[in-house]
C-alpha positions in Angstrom: -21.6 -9.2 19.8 -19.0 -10.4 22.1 -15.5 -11.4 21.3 -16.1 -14.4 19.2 -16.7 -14.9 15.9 -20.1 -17.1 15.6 -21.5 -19.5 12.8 -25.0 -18.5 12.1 -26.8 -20.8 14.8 -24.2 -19.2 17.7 -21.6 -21.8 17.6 -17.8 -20.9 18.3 -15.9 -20.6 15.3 -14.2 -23.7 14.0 -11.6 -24.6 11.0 -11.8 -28.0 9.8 -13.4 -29.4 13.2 -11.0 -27.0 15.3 -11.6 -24.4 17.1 -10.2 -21.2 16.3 -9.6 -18.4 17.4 -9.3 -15.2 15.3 -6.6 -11.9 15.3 -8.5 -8.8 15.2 -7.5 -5.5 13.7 -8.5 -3.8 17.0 -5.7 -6.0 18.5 -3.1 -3.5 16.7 -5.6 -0.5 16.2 -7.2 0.4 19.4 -9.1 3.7 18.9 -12.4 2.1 17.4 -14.3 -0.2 18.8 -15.8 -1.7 16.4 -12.7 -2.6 14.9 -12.2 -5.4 18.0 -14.6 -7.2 15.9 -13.5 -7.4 12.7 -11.3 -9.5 10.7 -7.8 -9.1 10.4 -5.9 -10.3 7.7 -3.1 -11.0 9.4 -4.2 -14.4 10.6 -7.8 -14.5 9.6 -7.8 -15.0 5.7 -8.7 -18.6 6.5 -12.1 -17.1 7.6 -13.0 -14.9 4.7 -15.5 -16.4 2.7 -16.1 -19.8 4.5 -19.5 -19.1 5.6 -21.7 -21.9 5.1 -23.9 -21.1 1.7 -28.1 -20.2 1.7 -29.7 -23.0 0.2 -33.9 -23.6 -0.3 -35.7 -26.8 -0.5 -39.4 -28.0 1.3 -39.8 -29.3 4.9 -41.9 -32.8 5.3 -44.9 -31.0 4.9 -43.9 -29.9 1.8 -43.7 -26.0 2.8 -40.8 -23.9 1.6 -37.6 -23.6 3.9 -34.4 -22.1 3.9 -31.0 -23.7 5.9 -27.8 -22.2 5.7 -25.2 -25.0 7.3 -28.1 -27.3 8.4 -29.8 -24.3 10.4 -33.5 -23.8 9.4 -33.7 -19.9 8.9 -36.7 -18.8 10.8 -40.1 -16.9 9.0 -42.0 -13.7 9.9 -45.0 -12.8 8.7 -44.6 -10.0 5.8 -48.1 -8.4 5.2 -50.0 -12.0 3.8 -46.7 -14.0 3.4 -44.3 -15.1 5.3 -40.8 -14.7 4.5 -37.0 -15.6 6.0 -35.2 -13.5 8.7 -32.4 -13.9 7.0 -31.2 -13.8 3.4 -27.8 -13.4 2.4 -28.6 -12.1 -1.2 -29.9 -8.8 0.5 -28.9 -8.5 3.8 -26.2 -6.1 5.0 -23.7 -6.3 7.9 -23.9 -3.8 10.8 -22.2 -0.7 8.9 -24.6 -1.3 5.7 -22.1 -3.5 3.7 -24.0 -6.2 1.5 -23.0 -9.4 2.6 -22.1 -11.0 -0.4 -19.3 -8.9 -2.7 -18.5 -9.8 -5.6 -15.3 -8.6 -5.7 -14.6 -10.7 -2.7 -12.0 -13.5 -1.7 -14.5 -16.9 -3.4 -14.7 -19.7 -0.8 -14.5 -23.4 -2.3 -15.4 -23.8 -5.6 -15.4 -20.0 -6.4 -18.6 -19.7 -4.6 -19.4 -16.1 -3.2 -19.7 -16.7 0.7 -20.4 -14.5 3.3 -17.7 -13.9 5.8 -17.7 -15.0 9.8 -19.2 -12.7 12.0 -21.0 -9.4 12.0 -19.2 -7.4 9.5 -18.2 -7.7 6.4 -14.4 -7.4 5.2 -13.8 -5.6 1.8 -11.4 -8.2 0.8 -10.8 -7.7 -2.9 -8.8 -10.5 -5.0 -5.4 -10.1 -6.2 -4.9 -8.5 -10.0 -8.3 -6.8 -10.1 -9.8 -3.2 -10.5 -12.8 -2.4 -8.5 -14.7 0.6 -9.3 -16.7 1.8 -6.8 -20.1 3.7 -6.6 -23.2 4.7 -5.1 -24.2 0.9 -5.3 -21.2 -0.8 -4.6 -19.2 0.8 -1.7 -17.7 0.3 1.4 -19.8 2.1 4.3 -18.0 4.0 6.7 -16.1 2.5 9.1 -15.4 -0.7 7.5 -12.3 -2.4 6.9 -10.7 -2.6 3.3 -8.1 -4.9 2.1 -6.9 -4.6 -1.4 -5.4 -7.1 -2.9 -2.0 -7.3 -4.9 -1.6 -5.5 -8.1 -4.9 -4.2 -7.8 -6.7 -1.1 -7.8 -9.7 0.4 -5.8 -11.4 2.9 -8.3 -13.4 5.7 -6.9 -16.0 6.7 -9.8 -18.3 9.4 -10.5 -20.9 7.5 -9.5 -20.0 7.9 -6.2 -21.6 10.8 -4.0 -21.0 8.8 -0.7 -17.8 9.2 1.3 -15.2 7.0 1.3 -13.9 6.1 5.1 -13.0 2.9 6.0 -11.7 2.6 9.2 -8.5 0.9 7.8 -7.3 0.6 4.7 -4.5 -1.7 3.6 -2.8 -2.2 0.1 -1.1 -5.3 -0.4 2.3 -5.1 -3.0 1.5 -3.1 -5.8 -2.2 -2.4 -4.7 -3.8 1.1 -5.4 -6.2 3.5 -4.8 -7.3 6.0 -7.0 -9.2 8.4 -6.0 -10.5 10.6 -9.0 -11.7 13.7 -7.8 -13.2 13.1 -4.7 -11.7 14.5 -1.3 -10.0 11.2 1.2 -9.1 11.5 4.6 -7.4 7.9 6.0 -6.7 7.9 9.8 -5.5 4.2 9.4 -3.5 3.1 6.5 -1.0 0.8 5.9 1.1 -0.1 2.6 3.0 -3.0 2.0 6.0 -4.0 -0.1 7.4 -7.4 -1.3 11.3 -7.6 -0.9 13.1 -10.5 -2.8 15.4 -12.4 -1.0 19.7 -12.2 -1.5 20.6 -12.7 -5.6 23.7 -14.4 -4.1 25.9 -13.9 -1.1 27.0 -11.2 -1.4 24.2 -8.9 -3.9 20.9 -7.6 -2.3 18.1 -7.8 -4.4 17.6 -4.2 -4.3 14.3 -1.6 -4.8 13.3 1.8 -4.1 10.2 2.7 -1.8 9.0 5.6 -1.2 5.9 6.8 1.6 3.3 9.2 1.0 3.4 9.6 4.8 6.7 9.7 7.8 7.7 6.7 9.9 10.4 6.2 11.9 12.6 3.3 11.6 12.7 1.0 14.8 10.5 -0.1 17.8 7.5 -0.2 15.0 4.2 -1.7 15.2 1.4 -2.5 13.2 -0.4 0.5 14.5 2.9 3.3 13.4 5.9 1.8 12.5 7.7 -0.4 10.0 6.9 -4.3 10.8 7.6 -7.4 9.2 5.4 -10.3 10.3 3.8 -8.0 12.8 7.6 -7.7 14.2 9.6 -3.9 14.3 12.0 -3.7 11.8 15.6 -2.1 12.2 17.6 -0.8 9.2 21.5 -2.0 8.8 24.1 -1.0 6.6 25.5 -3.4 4.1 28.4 -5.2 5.6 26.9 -5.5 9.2 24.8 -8.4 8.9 23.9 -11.5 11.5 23.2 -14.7 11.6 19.3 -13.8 11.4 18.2 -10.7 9.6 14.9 -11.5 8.8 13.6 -8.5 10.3 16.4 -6.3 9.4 16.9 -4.5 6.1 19.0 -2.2 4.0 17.9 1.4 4.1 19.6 4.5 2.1 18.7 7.6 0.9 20.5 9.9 -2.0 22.4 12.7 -0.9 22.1 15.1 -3.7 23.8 18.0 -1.9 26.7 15.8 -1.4 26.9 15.1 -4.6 26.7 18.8 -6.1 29.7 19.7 -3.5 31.9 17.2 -4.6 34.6 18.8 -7.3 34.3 15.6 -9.2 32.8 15.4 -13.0 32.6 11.5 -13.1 30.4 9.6 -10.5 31.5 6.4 -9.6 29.1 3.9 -11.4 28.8 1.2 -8.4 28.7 1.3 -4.6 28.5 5.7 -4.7 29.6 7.8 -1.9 26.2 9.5 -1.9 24.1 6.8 -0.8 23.5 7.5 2.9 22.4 5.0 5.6 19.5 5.6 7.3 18.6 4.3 10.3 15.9 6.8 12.4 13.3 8.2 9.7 11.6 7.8 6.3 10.2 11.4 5.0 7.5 11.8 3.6 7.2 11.4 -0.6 10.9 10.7 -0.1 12.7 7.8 -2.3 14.9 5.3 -0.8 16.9 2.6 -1.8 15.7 -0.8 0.3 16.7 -4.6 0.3 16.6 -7.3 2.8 19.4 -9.1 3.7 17.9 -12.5 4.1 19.6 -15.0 1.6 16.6 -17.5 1.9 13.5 -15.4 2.3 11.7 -13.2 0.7 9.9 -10.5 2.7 6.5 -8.5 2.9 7.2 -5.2 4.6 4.3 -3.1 6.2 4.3 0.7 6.5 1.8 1.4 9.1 0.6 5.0 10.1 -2.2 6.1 12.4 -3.9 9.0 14.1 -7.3 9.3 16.0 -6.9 13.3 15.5 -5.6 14.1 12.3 -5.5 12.1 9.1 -2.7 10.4 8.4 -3.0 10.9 4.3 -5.7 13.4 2.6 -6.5 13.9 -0.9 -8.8 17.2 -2.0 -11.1 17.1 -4.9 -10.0 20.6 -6.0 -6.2 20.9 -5.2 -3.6 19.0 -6.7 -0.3 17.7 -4.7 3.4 19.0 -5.2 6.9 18.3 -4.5 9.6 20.8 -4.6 13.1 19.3 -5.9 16.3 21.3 -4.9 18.7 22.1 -7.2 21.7 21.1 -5.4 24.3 23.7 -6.9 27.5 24.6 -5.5 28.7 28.2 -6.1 31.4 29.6 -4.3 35.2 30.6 -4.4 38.1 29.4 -2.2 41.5 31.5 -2.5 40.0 33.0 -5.4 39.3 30.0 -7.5 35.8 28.8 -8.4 34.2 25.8 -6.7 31.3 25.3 -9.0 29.3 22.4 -9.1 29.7 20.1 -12.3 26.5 20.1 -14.5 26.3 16.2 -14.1 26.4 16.8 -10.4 23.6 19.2 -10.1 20.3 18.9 -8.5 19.9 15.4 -8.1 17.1 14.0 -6.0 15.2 11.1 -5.2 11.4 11.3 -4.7 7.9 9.2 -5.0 4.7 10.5 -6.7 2.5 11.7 -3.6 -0.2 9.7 -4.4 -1.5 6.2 -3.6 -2.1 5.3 -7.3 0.3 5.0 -10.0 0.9 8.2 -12.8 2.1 7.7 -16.6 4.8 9.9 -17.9 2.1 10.9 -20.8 -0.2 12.8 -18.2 3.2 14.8 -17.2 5.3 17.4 -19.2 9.1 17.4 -18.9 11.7 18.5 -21.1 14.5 16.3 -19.0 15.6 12.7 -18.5 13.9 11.0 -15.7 15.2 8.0 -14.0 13.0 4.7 -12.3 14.3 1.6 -11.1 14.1 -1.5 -12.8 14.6 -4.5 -10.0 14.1 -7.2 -12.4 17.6 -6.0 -14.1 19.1 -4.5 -10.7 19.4 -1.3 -12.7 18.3 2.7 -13.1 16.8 3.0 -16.4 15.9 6.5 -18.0 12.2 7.7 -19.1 12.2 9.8 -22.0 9.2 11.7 -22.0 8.8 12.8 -25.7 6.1 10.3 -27.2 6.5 8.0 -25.0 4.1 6.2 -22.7 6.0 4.2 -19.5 4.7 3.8 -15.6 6.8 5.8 -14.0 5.8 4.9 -10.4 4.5 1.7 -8.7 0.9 1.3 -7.2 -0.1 1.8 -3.3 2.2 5.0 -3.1 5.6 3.0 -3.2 7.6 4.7 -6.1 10.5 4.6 -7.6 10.6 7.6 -9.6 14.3 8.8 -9.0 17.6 10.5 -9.9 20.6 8.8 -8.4 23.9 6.5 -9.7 23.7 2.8 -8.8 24.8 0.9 -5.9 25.6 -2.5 -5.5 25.9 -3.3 -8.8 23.5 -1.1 -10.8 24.6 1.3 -13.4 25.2 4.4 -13.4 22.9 7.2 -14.5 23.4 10.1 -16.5 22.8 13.5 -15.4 19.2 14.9 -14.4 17.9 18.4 -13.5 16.2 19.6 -10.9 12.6 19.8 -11.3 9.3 20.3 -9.6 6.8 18.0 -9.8 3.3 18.9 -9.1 0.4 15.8 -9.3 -2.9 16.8 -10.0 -6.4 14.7 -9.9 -6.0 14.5 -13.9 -3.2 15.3 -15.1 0.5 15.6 -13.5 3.3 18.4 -14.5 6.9 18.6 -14.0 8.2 22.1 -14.2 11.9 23.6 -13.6 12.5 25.5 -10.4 15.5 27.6 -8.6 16.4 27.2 -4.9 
C-alpha cells in the first residue's frame, strides 16, 4: 500500500494542483498497523470525499467504457461478458466497508465520492442519526468519525460487532448502543469551549468522562489536547499572555461542603469549588472554561489501551454510580456539629454513558440540577411529568448538584442519590454511606 495516498491511476495525492501530503491516525495511535493508512481528521478532511466520480460513456468504436478522473477502468471477462474491475457502486475497501456511504461527508455538489486511498473513513455529517445494521456497518477495524450533534444508532438489525479501531465524537456527538455489548480500545471525545464573555467572566461548562485522564503532558493518543497540543489546567486569576492551551478546571467538594457549620451557601465564586490540576475521574463532573478572550476552543479527551478496553458496554448489565451522602455527625465539647440539610450530600457526576438519557426513562423523588451555559446558570429538573435532557451527547454531561461560580446562581439543596443507567431505562434511587 505504501505511505501515500494514491488517485486511482497511482498518482501522488494532490489538492488543487498541490501536492499533499496527509496526517494519519497511526501518526498518534501506533498499535495497529493498518491505522498508518488511514485518514485522520485532524488534517485530512480536505480529502474525504474528493475522489474523482465513475462515469460511463462508448470508446471510438462505439463499445462501452468506464473512466473515473480520465482513467479508463480496465475489463475482465465474467462468464460470456466482460465487465469493469472496478466499480464504485459495489466495491468495498480492504476491511469490507462499501465505498460509497451515504451518510458520508458529500464532495462538490453533494455528490457521494469515494475517499483517497484504500480504506474507507466512516465520516458521518454533522446533525444526523445513523442507524446502523447488518447492511450498513462499519467493519472491524475501521475508523469512525461522528460528526457534531449527531448520533451513531446501533439497531437490532445488527448481529455484527461493532469495533472500529477508533472512534471519535465530535461536540455533542453520540453513540448509542442499544443492547449490544461495545468494547473501544481507542476513543476520543471532544468538547467545544466558548471563548471569554468579557474580561473578566469565563464562559463556563461542565464536562464530565466516562473514562480517567490525567491533566498535562497529554497526547492525542491519552491525554487532554487542544490542536493536537497537551493542555494544562489553571486557576482563575493566574492567567498569561497566551492561554490558548490552558483552561479552567474544578471539581465540587461535597464533603467540604457538608462539614462546613454554615446554612447559607454563598451564591457566587463558592469555597467548594476545588482546582484541579493532575486528574479527571471517571463519570466525574467538572466545571471547565477556557481562558482565551478571543478564541473559542475544541478540546479532545483521548484514551487508549492495546490490552484492555478503554470503555465497555454489556448487553445484559446496566451501569451505576454511587453518590455519597456527605453528612457530618459528630460532637465537639459536647455540642452537636451536624451537617445542615441544604449542605448534605451534594455531588457532581455525568451519566456513564456515551449517549444522552431523558429524565422520563429515570425515577427520582428529588430536585436535580444541569447546567445551562447559554444563561451561565444551574437550573433544576423536576422530574414529575416532565420530559428535559438531562445530559449532553458523546459522554460529556452536566448532570450535577453544586452552587454557582463565577457568576451563576445558586442552587437549592439536593440529596444524595444513586443513579444506576440501564440499556432501557435509567433509575435514581436514595442510598446511605
Amino acid at each position: 500500500m505504501g505511505k501515500i495516498i494514491n488517485t486511482i491511476n497511482g498518482e501522488v495525492t494532490s489538492v488543487s494542483g498541490n501536492a499533499y501530503s496527509p496526517l494519519y491516525v497511526g501518526d498518534y495511535i501506533t498499535d495497529d498497523t493498518h491505522l498508518r493508512y488511514q485518514l485522520s481528521d485532524q488534517k485530512d478532511a480536505v480529502l474525504f470525499g474528493i475522489g474523482a466520480l465513475q462515469e460511463t460513456g462508448v470508446d471510438h468504436e462505439g463499445n462501452p467504457v468506464t473512466t473515473i478522473g480520465g482513467y479508463t477502468v480496465p475489463k475482465i471477462r465474467n462468464g460470456k461478458e466482460y465487465t469493469d474491475i472496478i466499480d464504485l457502486s459495489t466495491d468495498c475497501d480492504v476491511l469490507g466497508n462499501v465505498r460509497l456511504f451515504t451518510d458520508k461527508f458529500h464532495g462538490e455538489g453533494e455528490v457521494i465520492r469515494p475517499d483517497y486511498g484504500c480504506f474507507e473513513t466512516w465520516n458521518t455529517t454533522p446533525q444526523k442519526v445513523v442507524n446502523v445494521s447488518d447492511n450498513y456497518y462499519p467493519h472491524a477495524g475501521s475508523v469512525v468519525y461522528v460528526g457534531k450533534e449527531s448520533e451513531v444508532r446501533l439497531t437490532d438489525a445488527l448481529t455484527k460487532d461493532f469495533a472500529p479501531s477508533y472512534l471519535l465524537l465530535h461536540h455533542a456527538a453520540g453513540l448509542r448502543t442499544g443492547e449490544h455489548a461495545v468494547s473501544l480500545y481507542n476513543l476520543a471525545i471532544e468538547r467545544d469551549l466558548k471563548p471569554l464573555i468579557n474580561d473578566t467572566t469565563a464562559s463556563w461548562d461542565m464536562v464530565s468522562l466516562p473514562f480517567s485522564l490525567e491533566v498535562g503532558n497529554g497526547t492525542m493518543l491519552n491525554g487532554v489536547t487542544i490542536d493536537g497540543l497537551p493542555v494544562g489546567a489553571i486557576q482563575a486569576g493566574d492567567e498569561s499572555g497566551d492561554d490558548k492551551n490552558r483552561l479552567y478546571l474544578y471539581e465540587y467538594d461535597g464533603a467540604k461542603r457538608a462539614e462546613d457549620l454554615y446554612s447559607v451557601v454563598a451564591p457566587q465564586n463558592s469555597k467548594y469549588w476545588a482546582f484541579e490540576n493532575n486528574q479527571m475521574g471517571a463519570n466525574v463532573g467538572y466545571l471547565m472554561a477556557t481562558p482565551s478572550a478571543s478564541d473559542a476552543v475544541t478540546v479532545r479527551f483521548s484514551k487508549s489501551s492495546s490490552a484492555l478496553p478503554v470503555y465497555e458496554e454489556s448487553a445484559e448489565e446496566g451501569k451505576s454510580i454511587l453518590l455519597k451522602q456527605h453528612n457530618l455527625k459528630t460532637l465537639v465539647d459536647g455540642r452537636p456539629h451536624f451537617t445542615y440539610k441544604e449542605n448534605m450530600g451534594w455531588n457532581l457526576f455525568g451519566v456513564p454513558y456515551l449517549c444522552s438519557y431523558t429524565t422520563e426513562r429515570m425515577s427520582i423523588d428529588h430536585i436535580l440540577y444541569t447546567y445551562d451555559p447559554e444563561a451561565s446558570r444551574f437550573v433544576s429538573i423536576k422530574f414529575v411529568g416532565r420530559k428535559h435532557d438531562c445530559s449532553f451527547l458523546s459522554g460529556i454531561h452536566a448532570d450535577c448538584y453544586g452552587e454557582g461560580i463565577g457568576g451563576t446562581s445558586v442552587c437549592q439543596a439536593c440529596y444524595p442519590v444513586e443513579y444506576v443507567a440501564g440499556s432501557s431505562r435509567c433509575t435514581v434511587e436514595n442510598f446511605g454511606e
